[in-house]
Each structure stands twice: as C-alpha cells, then as structure tokens.
Backbone as XML, in Angstrom:
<?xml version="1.0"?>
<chain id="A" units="angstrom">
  <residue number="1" name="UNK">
    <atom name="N" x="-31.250" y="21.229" z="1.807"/>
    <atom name="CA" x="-31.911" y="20.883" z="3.056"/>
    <atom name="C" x="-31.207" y="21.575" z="4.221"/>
  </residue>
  <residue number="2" name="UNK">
    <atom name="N" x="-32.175" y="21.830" z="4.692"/>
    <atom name="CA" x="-31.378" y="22.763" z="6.375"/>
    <atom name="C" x="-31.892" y="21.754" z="7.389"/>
  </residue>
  <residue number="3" name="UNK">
    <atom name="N" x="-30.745" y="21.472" z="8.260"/>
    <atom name="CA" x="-30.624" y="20.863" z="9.317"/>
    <atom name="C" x="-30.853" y="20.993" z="10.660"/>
  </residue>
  <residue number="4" name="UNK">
    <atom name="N" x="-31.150" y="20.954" z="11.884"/>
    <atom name="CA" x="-31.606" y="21.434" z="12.849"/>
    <atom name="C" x="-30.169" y="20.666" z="14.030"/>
  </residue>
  <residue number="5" name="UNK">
    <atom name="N" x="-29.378" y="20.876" z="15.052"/>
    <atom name="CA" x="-28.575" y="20.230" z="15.587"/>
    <atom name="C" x="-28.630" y="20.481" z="16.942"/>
  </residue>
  <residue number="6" name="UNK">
    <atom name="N" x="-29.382" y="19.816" z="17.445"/>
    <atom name="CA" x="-29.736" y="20.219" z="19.153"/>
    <atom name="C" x="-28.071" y="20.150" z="20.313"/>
  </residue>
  <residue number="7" name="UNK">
    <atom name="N" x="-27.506" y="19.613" z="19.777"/>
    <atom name="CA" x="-26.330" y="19.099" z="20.381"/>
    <atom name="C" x="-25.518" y="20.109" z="20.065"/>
  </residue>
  <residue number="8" name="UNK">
    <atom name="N" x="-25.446" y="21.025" z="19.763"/>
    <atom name="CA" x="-24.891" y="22.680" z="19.938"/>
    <atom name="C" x="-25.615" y="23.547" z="19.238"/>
  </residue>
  <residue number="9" name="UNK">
    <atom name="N" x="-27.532" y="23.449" z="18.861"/>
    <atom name="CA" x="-27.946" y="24.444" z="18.583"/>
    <atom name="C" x="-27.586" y="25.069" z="17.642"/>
  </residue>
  <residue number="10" name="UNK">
    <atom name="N" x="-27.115" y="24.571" z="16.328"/>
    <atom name="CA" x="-27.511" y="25.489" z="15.409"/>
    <atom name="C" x="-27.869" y="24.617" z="14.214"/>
  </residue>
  <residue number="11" name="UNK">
    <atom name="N" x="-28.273" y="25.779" z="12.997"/>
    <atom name="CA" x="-28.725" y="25.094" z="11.951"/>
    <atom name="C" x="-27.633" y="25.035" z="10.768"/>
  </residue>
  <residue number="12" name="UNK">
    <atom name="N" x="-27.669" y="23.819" z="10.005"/>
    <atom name="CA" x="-26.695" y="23.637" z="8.946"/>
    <atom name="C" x="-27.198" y="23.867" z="7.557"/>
  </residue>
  <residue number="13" name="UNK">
    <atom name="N" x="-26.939" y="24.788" z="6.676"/>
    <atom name="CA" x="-27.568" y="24.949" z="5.416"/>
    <atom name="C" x="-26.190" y="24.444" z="4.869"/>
  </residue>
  <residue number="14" name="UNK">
    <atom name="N" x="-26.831" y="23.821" z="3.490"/>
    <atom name="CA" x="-25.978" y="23.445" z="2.492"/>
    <atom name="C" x="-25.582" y="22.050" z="2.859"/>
  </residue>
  <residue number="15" name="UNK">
    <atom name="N" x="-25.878" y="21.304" z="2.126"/>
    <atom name="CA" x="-25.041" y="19.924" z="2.557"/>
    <atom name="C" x="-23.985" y="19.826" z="1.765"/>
  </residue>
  <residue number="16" name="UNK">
    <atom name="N" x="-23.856" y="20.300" z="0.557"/>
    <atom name="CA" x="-22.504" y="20.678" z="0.042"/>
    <atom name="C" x="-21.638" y="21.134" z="0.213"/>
  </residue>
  <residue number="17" name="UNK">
    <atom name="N" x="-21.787" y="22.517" z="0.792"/>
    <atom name="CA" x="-21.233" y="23.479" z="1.402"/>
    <atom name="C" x="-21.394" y="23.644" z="2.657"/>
  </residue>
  <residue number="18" name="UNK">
    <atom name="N" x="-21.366" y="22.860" z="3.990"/>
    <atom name="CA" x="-21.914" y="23.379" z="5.159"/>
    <atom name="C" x="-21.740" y="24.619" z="6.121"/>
  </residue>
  <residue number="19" name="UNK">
    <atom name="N" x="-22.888" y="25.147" z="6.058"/>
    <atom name="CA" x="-22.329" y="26.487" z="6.409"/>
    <atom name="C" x="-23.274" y="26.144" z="7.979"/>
  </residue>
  <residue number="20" name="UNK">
    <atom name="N" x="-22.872" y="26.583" z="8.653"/>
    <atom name="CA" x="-22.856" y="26.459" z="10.512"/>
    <atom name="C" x="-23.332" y="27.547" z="10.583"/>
  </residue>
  <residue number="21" name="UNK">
    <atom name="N" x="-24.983" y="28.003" z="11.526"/>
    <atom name="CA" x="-25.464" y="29.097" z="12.232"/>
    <atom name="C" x="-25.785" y="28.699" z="13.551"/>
  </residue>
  <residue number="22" name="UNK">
    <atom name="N" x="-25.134" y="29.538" z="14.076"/>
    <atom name="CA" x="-25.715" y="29.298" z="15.458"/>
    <atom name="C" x="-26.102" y="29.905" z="16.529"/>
  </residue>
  <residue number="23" name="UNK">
    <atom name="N" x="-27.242" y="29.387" z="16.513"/>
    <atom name="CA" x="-28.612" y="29.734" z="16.659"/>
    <atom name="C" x="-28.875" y="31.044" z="18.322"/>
  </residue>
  <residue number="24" name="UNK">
    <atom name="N" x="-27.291" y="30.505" z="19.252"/>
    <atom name="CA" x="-27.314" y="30.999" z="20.440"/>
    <atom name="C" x="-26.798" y="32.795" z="20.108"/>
  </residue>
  <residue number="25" name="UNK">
    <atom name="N" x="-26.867" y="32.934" z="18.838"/>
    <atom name="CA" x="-26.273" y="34.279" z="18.204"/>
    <atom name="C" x="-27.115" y="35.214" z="17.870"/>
  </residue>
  <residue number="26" name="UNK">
    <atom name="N" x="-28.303" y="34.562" z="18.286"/>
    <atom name="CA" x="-29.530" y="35.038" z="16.763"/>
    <atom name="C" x="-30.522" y="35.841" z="18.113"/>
  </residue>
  <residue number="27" name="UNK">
    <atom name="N" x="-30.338" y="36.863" z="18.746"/>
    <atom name="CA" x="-30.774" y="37.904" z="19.985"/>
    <atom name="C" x="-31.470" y="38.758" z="19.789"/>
  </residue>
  <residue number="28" name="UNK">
    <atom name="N" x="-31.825" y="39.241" z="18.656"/>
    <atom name="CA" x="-32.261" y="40.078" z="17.910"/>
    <atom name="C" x="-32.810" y="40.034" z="16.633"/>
  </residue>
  <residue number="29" name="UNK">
    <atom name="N" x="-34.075" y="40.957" z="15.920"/>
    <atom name="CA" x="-34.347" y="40.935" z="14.692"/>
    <atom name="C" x="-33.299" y="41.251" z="13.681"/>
  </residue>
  <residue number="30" name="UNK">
    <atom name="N" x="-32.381" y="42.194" z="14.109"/>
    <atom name="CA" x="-31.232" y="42.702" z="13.579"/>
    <atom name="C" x="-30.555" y="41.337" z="13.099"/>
  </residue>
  <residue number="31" name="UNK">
    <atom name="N" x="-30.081" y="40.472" z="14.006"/>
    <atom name="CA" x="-28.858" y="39.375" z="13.756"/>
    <atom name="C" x="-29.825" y="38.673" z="12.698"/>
  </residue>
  <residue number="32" name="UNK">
    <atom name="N" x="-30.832" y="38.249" z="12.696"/>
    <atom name="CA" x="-31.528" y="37.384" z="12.376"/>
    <atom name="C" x="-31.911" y="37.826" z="11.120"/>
  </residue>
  <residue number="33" name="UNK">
    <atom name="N" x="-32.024" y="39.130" z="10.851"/>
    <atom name="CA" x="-32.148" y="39.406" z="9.423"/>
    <atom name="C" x="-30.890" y="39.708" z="8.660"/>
  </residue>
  <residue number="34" name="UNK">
    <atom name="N" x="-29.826" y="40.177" z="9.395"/>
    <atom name="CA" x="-28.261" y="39.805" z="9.052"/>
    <atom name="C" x="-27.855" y="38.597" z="8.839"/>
  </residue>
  <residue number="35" name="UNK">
    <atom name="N" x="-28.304" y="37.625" z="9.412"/>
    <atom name="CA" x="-27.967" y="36.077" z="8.880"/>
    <atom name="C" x="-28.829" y="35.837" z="7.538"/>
  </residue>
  <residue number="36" name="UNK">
    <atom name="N" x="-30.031" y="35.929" z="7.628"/>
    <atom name="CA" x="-30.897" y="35.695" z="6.086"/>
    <atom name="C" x="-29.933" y="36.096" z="4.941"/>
  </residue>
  <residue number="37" name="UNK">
    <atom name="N" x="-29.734" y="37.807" z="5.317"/>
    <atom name="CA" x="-29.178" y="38.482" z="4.043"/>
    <atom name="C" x="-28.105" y="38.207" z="3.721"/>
  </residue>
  <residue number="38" name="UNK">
    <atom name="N" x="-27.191" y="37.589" z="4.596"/>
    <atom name="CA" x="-25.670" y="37.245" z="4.314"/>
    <atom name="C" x="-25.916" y="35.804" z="3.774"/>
  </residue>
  <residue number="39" name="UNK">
    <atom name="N" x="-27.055" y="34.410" z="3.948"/>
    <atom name="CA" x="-26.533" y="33.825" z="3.611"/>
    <atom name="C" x="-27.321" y="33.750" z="2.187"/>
  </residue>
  <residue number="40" name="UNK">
    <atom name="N" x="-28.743" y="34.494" z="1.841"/>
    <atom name="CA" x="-29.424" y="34.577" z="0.627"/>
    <atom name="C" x="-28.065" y="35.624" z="-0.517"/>
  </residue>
  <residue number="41" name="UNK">
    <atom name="N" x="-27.423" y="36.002" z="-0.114"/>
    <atom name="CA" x="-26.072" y="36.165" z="-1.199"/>
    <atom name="C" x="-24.904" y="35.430" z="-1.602"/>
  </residue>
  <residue number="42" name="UNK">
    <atom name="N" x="-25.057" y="34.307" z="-1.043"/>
    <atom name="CA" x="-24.527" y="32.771" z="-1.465"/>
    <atom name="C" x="-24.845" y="32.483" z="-2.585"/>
  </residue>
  <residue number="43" name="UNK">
    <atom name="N" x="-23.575" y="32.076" z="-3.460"/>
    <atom name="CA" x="-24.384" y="31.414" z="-4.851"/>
    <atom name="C" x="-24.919" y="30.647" z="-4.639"/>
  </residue>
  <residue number="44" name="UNK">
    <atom name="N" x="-24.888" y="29.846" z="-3.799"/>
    <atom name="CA" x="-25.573" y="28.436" z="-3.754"/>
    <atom name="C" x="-26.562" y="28.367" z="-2.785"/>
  </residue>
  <residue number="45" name="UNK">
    <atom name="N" x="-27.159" y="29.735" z="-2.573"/>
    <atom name="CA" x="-28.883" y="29.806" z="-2.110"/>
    <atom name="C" x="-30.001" y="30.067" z="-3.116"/>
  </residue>
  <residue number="46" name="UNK">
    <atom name="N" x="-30.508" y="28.591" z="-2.732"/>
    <atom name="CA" x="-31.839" y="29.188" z="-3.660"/>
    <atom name="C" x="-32.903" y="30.021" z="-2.841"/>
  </residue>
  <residue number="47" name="UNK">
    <atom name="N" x="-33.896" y="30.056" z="-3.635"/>
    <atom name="CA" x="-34.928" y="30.892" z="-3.332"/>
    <atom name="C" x="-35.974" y="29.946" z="-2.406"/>
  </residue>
  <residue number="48" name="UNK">
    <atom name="N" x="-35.738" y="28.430" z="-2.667"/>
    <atom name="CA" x="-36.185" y="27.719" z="-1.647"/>
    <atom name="C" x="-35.373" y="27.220" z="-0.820"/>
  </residue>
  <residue number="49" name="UNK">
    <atom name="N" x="-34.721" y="27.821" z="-0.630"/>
    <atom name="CA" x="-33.283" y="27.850" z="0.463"/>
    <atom name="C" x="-33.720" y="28.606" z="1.416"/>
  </residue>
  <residue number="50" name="UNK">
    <atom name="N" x="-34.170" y="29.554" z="0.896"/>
    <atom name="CA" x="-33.916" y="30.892" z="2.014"/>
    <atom name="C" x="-35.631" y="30.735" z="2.526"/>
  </residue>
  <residue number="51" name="UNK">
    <atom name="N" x="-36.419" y="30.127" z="1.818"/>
    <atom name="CA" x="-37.840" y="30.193" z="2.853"/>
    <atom name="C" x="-37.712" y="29.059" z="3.608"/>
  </residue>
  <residue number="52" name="UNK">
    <atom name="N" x="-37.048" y="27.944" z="3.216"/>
    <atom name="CA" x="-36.832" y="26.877" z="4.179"/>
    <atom name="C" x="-36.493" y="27.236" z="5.558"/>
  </residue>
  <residue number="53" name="UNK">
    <atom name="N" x="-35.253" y="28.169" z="5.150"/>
    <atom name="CA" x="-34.258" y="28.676" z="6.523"/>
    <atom name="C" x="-35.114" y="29.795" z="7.177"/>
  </residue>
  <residue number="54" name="UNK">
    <atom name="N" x="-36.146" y="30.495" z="6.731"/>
    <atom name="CA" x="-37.046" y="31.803" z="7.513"/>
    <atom name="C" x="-37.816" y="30.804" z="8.390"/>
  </residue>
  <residue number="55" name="UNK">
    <atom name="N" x="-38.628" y="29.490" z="7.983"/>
    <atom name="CA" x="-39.301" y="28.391" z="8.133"/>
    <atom name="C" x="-38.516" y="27.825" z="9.298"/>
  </residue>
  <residue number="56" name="UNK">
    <atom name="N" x="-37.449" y="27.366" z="9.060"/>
    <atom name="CA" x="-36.776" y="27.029" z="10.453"/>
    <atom name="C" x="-36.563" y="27.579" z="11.383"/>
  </residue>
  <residue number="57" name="UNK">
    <atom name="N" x="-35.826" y="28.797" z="11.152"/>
    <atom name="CA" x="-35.750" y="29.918" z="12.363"/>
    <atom name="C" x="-37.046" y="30.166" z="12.771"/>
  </residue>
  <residue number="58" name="UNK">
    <atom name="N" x="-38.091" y="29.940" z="12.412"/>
    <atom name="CA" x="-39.461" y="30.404" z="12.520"/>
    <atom name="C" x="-39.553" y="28.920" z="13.987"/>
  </residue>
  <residue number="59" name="UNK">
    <atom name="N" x="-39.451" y="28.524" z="13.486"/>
    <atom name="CA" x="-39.963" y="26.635" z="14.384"/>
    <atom name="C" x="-38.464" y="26.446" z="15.342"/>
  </residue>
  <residue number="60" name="UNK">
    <atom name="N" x="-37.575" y="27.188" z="15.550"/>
    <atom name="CA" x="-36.989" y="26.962" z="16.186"/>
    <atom name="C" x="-36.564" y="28.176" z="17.247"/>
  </residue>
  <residue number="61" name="UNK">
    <atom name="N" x="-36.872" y="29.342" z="16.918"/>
    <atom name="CA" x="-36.704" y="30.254" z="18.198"/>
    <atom name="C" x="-38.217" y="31.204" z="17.940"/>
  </residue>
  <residue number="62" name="UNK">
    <atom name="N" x="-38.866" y="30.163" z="17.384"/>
    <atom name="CA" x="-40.792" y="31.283" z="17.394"/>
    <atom name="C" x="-40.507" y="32.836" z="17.349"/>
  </residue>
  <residue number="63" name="UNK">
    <atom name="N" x="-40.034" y="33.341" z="16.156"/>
    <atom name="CA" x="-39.510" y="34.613" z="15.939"/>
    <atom name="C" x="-40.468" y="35.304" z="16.445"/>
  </residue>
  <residue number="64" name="UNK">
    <atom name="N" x="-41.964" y="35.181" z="15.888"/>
    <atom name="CA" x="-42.483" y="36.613" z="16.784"/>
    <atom name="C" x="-43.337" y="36.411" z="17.703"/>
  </residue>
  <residue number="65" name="UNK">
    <atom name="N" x="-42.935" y="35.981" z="18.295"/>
    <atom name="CA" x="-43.265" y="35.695" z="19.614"/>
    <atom name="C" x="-42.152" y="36.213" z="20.663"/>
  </residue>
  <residue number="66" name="UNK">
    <atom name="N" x="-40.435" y="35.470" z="20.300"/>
    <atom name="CA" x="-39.546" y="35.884" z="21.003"/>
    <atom name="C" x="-38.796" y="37.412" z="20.609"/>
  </residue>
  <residue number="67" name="UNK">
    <atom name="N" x="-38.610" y="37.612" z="18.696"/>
    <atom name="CA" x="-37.796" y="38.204" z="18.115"/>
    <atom name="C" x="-38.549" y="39.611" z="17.713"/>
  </residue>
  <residue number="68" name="UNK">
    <atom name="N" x="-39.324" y="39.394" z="17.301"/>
    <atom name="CA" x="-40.090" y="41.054" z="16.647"/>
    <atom name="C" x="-41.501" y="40.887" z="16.834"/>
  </residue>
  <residue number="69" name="UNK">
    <atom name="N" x="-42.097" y="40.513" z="17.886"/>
    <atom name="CA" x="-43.878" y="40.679" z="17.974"/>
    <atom name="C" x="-44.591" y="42.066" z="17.697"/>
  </residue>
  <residue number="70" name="UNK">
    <atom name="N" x="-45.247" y="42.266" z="17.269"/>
    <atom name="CA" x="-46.014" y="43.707" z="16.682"/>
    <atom name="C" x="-44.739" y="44.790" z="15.969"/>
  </residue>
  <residue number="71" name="UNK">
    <atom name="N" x="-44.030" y="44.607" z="15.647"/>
    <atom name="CA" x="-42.902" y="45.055" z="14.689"/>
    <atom name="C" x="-41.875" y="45.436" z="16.022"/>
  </residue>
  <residue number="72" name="UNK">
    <atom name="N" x="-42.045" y="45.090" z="17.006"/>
    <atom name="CA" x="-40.904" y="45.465" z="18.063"/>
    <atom name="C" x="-39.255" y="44.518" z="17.829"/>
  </residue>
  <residue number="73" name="UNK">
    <atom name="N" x="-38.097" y="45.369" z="17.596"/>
    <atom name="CA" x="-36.999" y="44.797" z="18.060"/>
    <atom name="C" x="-36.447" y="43.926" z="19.128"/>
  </residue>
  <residue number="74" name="UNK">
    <atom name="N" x="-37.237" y="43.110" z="19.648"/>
    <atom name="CA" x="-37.134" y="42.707" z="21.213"/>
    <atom name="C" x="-35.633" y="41.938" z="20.738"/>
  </residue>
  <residue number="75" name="UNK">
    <atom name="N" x="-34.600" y="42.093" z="22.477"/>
    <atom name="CA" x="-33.700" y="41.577" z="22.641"/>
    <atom name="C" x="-33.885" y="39.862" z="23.413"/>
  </residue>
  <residue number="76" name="UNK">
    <atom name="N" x="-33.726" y="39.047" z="22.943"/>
    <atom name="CA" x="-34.064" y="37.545" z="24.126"/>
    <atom name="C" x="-33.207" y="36.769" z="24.301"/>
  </residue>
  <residue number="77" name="UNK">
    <atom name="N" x="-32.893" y="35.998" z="25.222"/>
    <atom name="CA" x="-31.993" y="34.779" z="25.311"/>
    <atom name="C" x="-32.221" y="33.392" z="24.570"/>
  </residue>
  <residue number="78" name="UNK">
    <atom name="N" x="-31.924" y="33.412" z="23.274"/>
    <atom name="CA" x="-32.057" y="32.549" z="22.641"/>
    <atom name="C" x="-31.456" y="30.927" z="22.964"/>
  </residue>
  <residue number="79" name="UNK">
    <atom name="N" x="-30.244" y="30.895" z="24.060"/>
    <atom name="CA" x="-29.730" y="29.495" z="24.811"/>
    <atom name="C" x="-31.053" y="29.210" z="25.502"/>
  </residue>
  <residue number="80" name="UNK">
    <atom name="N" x="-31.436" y="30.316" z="27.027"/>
    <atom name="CA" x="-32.212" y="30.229" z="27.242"/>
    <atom name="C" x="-33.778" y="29.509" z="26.645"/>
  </residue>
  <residue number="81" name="UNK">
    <atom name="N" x="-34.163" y="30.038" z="25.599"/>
    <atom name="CA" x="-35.455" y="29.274" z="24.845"/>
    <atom name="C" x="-35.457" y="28.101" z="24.431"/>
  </residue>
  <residue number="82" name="UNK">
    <atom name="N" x="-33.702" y="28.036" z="23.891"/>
    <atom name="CA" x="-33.781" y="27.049" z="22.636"/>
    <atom name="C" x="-33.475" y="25.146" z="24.203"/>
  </residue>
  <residue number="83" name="UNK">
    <atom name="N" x="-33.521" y="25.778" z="25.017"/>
    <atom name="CA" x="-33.022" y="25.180" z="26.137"/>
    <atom name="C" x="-34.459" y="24.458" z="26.920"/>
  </residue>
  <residue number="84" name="UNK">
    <atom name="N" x="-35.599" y="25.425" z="27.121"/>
    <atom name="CA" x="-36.671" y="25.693" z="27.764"/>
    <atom name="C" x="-37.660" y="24.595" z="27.558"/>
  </residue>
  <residue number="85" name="UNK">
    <atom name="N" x="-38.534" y="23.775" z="28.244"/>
    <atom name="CA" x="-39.372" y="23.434" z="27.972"/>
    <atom name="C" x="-40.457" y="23.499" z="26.549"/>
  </residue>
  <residue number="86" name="UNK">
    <atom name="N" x="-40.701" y="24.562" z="27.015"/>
    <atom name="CA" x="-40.908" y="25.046" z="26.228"/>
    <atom name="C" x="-40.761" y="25.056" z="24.759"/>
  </residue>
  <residue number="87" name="UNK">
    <atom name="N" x="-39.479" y="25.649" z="24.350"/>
    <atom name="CA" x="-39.019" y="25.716" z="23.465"/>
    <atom name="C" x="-39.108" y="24.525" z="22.709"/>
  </residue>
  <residue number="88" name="UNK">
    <atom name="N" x="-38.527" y="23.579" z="23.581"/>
    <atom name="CA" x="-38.395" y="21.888" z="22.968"/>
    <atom name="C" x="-39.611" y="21.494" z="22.480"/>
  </residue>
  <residue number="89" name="UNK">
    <atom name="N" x="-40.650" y="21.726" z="23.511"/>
    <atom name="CA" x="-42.375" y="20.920" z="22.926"/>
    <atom name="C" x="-42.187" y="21.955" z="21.311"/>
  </residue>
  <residue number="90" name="UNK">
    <atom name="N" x="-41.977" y="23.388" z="21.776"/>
    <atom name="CA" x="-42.487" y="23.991" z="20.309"/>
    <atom name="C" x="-42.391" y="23.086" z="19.062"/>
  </residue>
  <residue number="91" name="UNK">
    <atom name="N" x="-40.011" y="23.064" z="19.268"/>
    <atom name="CA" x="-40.075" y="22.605" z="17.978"/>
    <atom name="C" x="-40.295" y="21.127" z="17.916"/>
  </residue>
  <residue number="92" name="UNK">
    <atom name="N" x="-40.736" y="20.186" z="18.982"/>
    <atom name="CA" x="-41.134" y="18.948" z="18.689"/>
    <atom name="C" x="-42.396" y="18.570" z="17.772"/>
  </residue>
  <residue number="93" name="UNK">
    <atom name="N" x="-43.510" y="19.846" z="18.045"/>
    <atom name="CA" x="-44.410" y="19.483" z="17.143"/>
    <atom name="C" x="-44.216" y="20.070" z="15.723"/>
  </residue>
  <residue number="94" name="UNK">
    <atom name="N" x="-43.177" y="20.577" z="15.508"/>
    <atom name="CA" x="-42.861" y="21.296" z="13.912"/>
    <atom name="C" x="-42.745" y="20.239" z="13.522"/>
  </residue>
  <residue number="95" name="UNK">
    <atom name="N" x="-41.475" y="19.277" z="14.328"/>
    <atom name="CA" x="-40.661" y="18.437" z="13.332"/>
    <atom name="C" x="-41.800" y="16.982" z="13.426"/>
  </residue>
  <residue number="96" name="UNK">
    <atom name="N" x="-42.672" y="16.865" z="14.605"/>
    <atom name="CA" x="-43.480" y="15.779" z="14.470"/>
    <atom name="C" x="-44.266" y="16.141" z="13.566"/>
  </residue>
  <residue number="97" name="UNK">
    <atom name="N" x="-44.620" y="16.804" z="12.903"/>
    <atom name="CA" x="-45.589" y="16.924" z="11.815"/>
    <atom name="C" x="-44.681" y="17.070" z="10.524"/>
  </residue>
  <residue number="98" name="UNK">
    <atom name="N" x="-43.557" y="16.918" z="10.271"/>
    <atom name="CA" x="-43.330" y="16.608" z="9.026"/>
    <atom name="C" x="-42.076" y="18.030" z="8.364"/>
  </residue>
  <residue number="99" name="UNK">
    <atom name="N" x="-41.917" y="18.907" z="9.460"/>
    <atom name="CA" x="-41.551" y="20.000" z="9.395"/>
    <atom name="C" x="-42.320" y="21.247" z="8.447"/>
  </residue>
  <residue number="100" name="UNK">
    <atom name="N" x="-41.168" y="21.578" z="7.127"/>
    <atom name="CA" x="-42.075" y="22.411" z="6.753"/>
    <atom name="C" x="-42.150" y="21.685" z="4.966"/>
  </residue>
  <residue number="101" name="UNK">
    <atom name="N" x="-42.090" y="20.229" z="4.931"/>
    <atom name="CA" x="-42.309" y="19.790" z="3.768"/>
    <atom name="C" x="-43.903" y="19.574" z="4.009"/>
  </residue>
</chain>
C-alpha cells in the first residue's frame, strides 16, 4: 500500500520497508520517471506496486496536466500545486472516491 502524507507531502511505499518520496522533488518528467525506475528495482516492488505508485503520482501532482502534457518536459512547482487550492480539491476527489482501489 502507498500512502499519501499531506503533513510534509510525500508518499510512503512499503509498509515494511518504508521508503519516503517526496513529492516537493518530483519538477520534472525526468525526476518522476527516475523515482518509478529506482524504486520498480526494489525487490520488494511488485508489479502492483509500481501502478499503484504511477496511480498516485497521477492523483497527486495531475502529471499531465502539470508534468508532461502532449509529450512536453514541462518544469513546475510541485510545493506550489501540492499546496494550491486546487491541487487539494484534485486529490480530495481521488481519495473521496475510494482512491485507486
């Protein structure tokens, strides 16, 4: 299960292993596909590990919208978003609907 932690913004994979991302890091398609790939080479990622966590990052900084819209590299302030009005309604209705179970 991946975790969501508004109280410093990032997400926790592994409850065994907790591994800490955070989220105010993630500026780019670059970082963001550097975090996937570093943590999908974990022994202890599954394969529904890693769509969970695309799924979250997805509902929590609206990747293409903010991160790569029409295949663009865009650079964004991810404190900024994850901060924003905005941002908050986004991921309020992810997680009010049940997330991505």
């Amino acid at each position: 299960m991946i975790a969501f932690h508004e109280s410093n913004l990032t997400l926790v994979v592994n409850e065994a292993y907790p591994y800490e991302i955070d989220l105010e890091e993630m500026n780019s398609s670059g970082e963001v596909l550097d975090m996937i790939a570093q943590i999908s080479r974990k022994t202890w990622a599954t394969n529904e590990m890693i769509g969970e966590l695309v799924k979250m990052l997805d509902h929590t900084l609206n990747l293409q919208a903010n991160v790569c819209s029409f295949g663009s590299n865009k650079i964004f302030d991810p404190t900024k978003w994850l901060n924003s009005k905005k941002g908050k309604k986004y991921r309020q209705q992810f997680f009010e609907h049940g997330g991505w179970r």
